[in-house]
C-alpha positions as CSV (number, residue, x, y, z in Angstrom):
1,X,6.3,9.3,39.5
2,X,4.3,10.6,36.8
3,X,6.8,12.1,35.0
4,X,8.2,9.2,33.7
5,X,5.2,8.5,31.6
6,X,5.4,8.9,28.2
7,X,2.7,9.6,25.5
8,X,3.0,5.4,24.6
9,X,2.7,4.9,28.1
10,X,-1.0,7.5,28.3
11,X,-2.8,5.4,25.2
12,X,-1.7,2.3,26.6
13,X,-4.0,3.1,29.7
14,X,-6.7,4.7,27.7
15,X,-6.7,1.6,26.1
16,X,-7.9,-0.8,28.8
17,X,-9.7,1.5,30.7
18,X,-11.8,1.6,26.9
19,X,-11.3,-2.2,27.1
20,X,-12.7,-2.6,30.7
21,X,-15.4,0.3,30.7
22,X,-16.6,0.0,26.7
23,X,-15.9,-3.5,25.6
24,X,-19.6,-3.9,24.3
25,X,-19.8,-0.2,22.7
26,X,-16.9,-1.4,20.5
27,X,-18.3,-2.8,17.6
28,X,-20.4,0.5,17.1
29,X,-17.0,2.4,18.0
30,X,-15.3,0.5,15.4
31,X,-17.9,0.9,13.0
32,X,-18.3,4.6,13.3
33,X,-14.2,4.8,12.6
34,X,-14.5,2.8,9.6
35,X,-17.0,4.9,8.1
36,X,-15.1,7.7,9.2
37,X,-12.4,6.6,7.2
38,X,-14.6,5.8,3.9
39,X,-15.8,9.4,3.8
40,X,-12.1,10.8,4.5
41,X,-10.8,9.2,1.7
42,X,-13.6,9.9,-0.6
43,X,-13.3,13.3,-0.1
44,X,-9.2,13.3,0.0
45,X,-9.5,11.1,-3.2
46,X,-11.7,13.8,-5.5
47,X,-11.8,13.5,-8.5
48,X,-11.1,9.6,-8.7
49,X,-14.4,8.2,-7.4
50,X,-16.6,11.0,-8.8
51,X,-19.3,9.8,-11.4
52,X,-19.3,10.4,-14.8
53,X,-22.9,12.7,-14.6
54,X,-21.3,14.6,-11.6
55,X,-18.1,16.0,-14.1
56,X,-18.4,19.1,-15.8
57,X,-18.5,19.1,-19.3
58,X,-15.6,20.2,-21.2
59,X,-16.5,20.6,-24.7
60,X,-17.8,23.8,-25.6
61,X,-20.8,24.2,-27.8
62,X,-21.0,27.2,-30.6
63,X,-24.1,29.2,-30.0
64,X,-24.4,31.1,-33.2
């Protein structure tokens, strides 16, 4: 019997046991995943978002 279940079938029951057991932690869940996100893109992203004091200077100076 439980060999018919499928991967789709395993987060669909995850899923309302989290619903059943941790409706009122979800808010905090949800905000925790967010800023989860924020800082993973921030760091996949680099260069893009990185301010203008943080770059390294590229002209060169002659010290002569």
């Amino acid at each position: 019997m439980l060999g018919n279940l499928t991967g789709v079938h395993l987060i669909a029951i995850l899923f309302i046991i989290l619903l059943m057991f941790g409706a009122p932690k979800l808010p905090a869940l949800a905000r925790s995943l967010g800023q989860s996100m924020k800082i993973l893109r921030k760091e996949v992203g680099g260069d893009a978002e990185t301010p203008v004091e943080a770059q390294p200077s590229n002209t060169k100076t002659d010290a002569s």
